[in-house]
N, C-alpha and C positions, 0 to 999 in steps of 0.2 A: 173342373171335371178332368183330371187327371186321369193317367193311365198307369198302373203301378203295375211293371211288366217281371213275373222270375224270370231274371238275365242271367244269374251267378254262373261264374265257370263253376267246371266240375273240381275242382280243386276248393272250392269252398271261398273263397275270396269275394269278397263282393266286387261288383261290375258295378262302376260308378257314372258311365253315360247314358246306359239303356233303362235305369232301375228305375226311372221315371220318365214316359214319355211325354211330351209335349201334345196339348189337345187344342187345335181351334175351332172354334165355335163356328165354324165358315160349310156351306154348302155349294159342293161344287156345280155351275147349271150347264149341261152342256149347248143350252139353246145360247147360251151367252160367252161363250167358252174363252174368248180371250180376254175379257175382262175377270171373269171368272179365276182363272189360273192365276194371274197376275195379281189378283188380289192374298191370293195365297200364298204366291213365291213371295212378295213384299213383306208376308211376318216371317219370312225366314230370312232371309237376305234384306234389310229394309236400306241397306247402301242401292240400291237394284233402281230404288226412287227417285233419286237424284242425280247417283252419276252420270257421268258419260257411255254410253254404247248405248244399238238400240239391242231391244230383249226380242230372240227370235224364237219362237213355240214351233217344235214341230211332233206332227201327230202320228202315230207306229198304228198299224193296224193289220199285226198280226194275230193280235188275241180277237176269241171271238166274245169274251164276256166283260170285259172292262176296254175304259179309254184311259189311254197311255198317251201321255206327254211329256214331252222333254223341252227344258225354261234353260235357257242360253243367252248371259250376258254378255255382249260385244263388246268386251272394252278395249279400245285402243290401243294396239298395242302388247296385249295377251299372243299368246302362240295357242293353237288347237287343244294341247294338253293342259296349258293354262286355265282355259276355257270349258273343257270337261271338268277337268277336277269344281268348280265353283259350281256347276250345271246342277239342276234339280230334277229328277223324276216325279210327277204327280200321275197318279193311279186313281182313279175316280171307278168305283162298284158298279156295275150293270143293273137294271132295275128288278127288283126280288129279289138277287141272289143270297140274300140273306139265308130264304127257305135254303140254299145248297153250302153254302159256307158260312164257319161261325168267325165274322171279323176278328173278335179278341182274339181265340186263338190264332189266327191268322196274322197279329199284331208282336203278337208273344214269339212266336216263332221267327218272324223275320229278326227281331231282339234277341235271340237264343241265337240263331245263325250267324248274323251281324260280330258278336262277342268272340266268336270263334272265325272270325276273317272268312265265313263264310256265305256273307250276305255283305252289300254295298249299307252303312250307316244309315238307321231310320231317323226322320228328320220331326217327324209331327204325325197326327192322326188329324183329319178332321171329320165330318160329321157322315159322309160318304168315299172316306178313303183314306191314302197315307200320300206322305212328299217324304223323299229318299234319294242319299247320291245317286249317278248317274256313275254305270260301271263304261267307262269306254271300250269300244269293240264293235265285233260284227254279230251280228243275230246270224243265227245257222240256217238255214233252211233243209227240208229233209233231203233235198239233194246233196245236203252236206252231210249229212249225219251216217253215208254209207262210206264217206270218205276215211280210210283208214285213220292215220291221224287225225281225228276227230273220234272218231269210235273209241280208240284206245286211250285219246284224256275226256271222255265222259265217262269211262272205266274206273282211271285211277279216281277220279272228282268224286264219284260215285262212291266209290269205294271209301273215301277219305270223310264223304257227309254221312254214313252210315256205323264208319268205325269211329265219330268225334260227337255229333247230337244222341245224347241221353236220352233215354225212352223213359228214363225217371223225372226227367220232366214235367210231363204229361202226368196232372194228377190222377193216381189210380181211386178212379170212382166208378166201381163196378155196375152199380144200379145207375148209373147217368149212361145218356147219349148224349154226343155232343156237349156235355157241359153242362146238360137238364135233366132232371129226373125222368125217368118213363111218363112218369105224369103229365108235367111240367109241359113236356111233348105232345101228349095227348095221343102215346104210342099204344096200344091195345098188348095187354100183360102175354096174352096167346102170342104174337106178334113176334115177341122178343123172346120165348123163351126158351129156342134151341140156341140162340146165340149170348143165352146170358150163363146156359150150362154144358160146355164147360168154362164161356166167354167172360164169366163174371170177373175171373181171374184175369183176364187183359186189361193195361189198365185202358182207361177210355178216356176219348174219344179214341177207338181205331177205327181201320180202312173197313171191319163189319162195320158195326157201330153205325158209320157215316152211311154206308152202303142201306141200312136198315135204317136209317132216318129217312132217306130219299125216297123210298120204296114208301115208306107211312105218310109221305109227303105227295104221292099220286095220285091223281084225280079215280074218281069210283063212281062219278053221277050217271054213270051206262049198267047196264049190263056188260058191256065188251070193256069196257075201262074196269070193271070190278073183275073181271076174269082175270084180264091181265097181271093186273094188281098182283091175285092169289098165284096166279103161275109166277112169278116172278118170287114173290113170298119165299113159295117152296122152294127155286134154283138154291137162293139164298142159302137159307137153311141147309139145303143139301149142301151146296157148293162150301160153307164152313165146317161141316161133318167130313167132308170128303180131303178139304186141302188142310184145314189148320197143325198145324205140328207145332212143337219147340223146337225143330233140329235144325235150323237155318243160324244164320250168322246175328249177332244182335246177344237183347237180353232176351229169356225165352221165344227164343226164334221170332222174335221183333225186332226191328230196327225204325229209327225215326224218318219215313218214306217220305220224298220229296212229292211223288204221287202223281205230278203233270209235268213230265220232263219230253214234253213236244220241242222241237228244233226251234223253236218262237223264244223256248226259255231257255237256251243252250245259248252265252254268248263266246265267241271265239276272242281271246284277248290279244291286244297288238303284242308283238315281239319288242324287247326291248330295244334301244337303239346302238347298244355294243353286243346286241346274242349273236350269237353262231347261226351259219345257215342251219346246222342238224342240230339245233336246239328244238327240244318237244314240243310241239302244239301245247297250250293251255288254253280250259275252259269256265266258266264260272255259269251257275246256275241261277237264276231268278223266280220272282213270281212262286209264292209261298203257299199259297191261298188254301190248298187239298193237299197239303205236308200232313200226317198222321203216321206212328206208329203201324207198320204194317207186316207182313213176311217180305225179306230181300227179294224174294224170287219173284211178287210182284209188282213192285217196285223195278224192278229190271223186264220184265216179260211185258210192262206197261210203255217201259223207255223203248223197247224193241218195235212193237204195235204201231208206236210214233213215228217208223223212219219210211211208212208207207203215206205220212200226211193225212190234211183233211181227205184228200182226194182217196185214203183206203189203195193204193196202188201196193197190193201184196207181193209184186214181185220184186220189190225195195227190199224186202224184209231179209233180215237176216240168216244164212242158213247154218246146219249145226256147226261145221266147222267155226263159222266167225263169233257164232254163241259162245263158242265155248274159247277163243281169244280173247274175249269178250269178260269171261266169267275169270278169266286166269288174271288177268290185269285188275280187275275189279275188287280181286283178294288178295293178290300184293300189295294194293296198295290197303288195302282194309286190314293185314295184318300191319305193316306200318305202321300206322295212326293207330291201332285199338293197344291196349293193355290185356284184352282178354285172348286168350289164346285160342287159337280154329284147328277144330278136327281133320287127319290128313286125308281126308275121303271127302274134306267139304266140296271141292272139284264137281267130282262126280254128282256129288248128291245134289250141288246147284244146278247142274247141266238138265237133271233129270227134272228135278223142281219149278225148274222154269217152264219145260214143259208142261209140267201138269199144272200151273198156273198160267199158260197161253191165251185160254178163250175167256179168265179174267177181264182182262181190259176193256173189253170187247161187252161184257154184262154192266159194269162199273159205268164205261160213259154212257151206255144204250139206254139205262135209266138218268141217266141225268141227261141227257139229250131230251127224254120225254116230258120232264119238268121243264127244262127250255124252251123246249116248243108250246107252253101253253103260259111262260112269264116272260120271256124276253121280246125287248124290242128291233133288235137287233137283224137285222137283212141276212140270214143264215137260216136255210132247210134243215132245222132240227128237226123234225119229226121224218125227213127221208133217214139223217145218217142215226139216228137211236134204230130204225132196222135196220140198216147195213151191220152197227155193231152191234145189236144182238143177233144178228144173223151170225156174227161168228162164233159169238159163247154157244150156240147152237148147236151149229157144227163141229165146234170139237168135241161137246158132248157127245153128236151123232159118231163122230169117229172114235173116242174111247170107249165107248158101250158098243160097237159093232152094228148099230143101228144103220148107218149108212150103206156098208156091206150088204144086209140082208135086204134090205130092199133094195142092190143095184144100180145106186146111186152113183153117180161119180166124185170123183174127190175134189171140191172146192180147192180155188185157187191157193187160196190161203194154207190151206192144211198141206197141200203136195209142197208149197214151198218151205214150210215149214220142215218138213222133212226131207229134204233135199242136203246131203253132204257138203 
């Protein structure tokens, strides 16, 4: 049961590691977790069994939808760097998330990234998840993510995964979601059909697409779950009528969106051991899983959202001046790395775009916080923060329609800081 992953550079060359992934047959249980893992680092490392050190598992829990491990052989004698480089990451799938992410794709991408030095080597798939080097560093936390240097290389990093992963990738298959026919899905043809005209031309799976899976994926056994449902419906649709363009950076104002670039997935890398004090920060992205072709501006206005944390603490958040620091570094380094050339007003247009892609983020996880709250098992008040973030797409709607205005409302946290110079 192999995995036969498109890795090719874009030069046309075949990619000779990734072109075929390794599958075992192994289930990972986390009631059983260290025997569990261990039996999975051993088909990869099977010297792991015999040699000398012992093997130390440690468990990250910063994500809320998957378990993350890292498998560390102590061999005698290794130095820490030693010891990283040999280490394994296993990632074991949260329970359903199937309904929210399509694994293959998920598998294919980290394979697409990987090829292009911009994912740590995938090592194997098995039957609920993948094993993958281990990038040494620090995980950011959103206290870090306002830290200038830190901001300014998830700019250029950003910039560099956006002007280098191919949106041609991604098979253009107009009538699929997600990789299945409308059918296939069991998505209702009314459903889909302001996002497949003029959407049909994107290729799919995109950030609609995926956005329009989750939504046909919500409960409806109420009356109040079937309203919500239809409201949310319509945002959609609207909210694609209203933001889609081709004039962003990419190919038809798409680019290959990382999607979930929360401080969890930002790792800060060590310096090396002859750099300069005023050598640049570097950052390296992880955790693949909701990568799709999207517009840049939400991809960035998603990255921005993130530096307020699970906690939604709005007044982290970025203000225009650093937005726009932000967007300047992001396109230096995007023209760098691309071949394709950027309009000289792209500046401005990003600045403005990001704006109007702001209360994005905010709809995007509010519905998938609302699937979590009725699959996951996981110790996390999904169903509080799916309202906290659609309470923001909310209100920025209330604020761009003047709706807030006429009834005298006040200006929500979020938005005043948003607008704050």
């Amino acid at each position: 049961m192999g995995e036969h992953l498109d890795a090719r550079p874009a030069n046309g060359h075949e990619h000779s590691a990734s072109s075929q992934l390794r599958y075992l047959d192994l289930t990972f249980d986390s009631k059983d977790l260290d025997q569990s893992a261990l039996s999975l680092a051993y088909r990869i490392q099977p010297k792991w069994r015999e040699g000398p050190g012992k093997i130390e598992i440690t468990k990250f829990t910063e994500g809320i939808t998957n378990t993350l491990l890292k498998l560390t052989k102590h061999v005698p004698g290794y130095s820490q760097s030693q010891l990283d480089q040999d280490s394994i990451l296993l990632r074991a799938y949260g329970n359903n998330t199937e309904i929210l992410i399509d694994r293959d794709r998920e598998a294919s991408t980290h394979a697409l990234c990987a090829d292009r030095k911009l994912a740590p080597p995938l090592l194997a798939r098995f039957r609920n998840g993948l094993l993958y080097r281990y990038i040494p560093g620090q995980v950011c936390t959103p206290q870090d993510l306002i830290r200038e240097p830190i901001w300014r290389a998830v700019a250029g990093r950003l910039g560099r995964w956006h002007a280098q992963l191919p949106v041609s990738k991604v098979k253009n298959a107009p009538h699929d979601i997600n990789g299945q026919s409308q059918k296939e899905n069991g998505i209702p043809t009314e459903h889909t059909q302001a996002l497949c005209n003029p959407a049909s031309q994107l290729p799919a799976p995109n950030i609609w697409s995926v956005m329009q899976k989750w939504i046909h994926a919500l409960p409806h056994d109420s009356p109040k779950h079937k309203a919500r449902k239809e409201l949310l419906q319509h945002e959609l649709d609207r909210s694609f009528n209203d933001l889609q363009n081709d004039q962003g950076p990419g190919s038809s104002g798409l680019v290959f969106g990382h999607c979930d670039l929360l401080s969890a997935n930002v790792i800060m890398l060590p310096k090396a051991p002859n750099s300069d004090a005023g050598d640049k920060l570097e950052v390296f992205f992880i955790d693949y899983e909701y990568a799709v072709p999207c517009p840049a501006a939400f991809d960035i206005a998603n990255h921005f959202a993130e530096w307020g944390g699970y906690d939604c603490d709005y007044n982290m958040l970025p203000t225009k001046s650093v937005r726009r620091q932000f967007l300047q570094d992001y396109l230096d380094s995007f023209k760098a790395h691309s071949d394709n050339p950027v309009s000289e007003n792209m500046l401005e247009f990003l600045c403005a775009e990001v704006d109007r892609y702001r209360g994005m983020p905010g709809f995007y996880w509010g519905v998938w916080a609302l699937i979590q709250a009725t699959i996951s098992q996981i110790d996390f008040d999904y169903a509080s923060y799916a309202e906290v973030r659609l309470g923001e797409y909310f209100a920025w709607r209330a604020e761009e329609s003047g709706g807030r205005t006429e009834k005298n409302g006040e200006m929500p946290l979020r938005e005043k800081r948003w607008q704050e110079p």
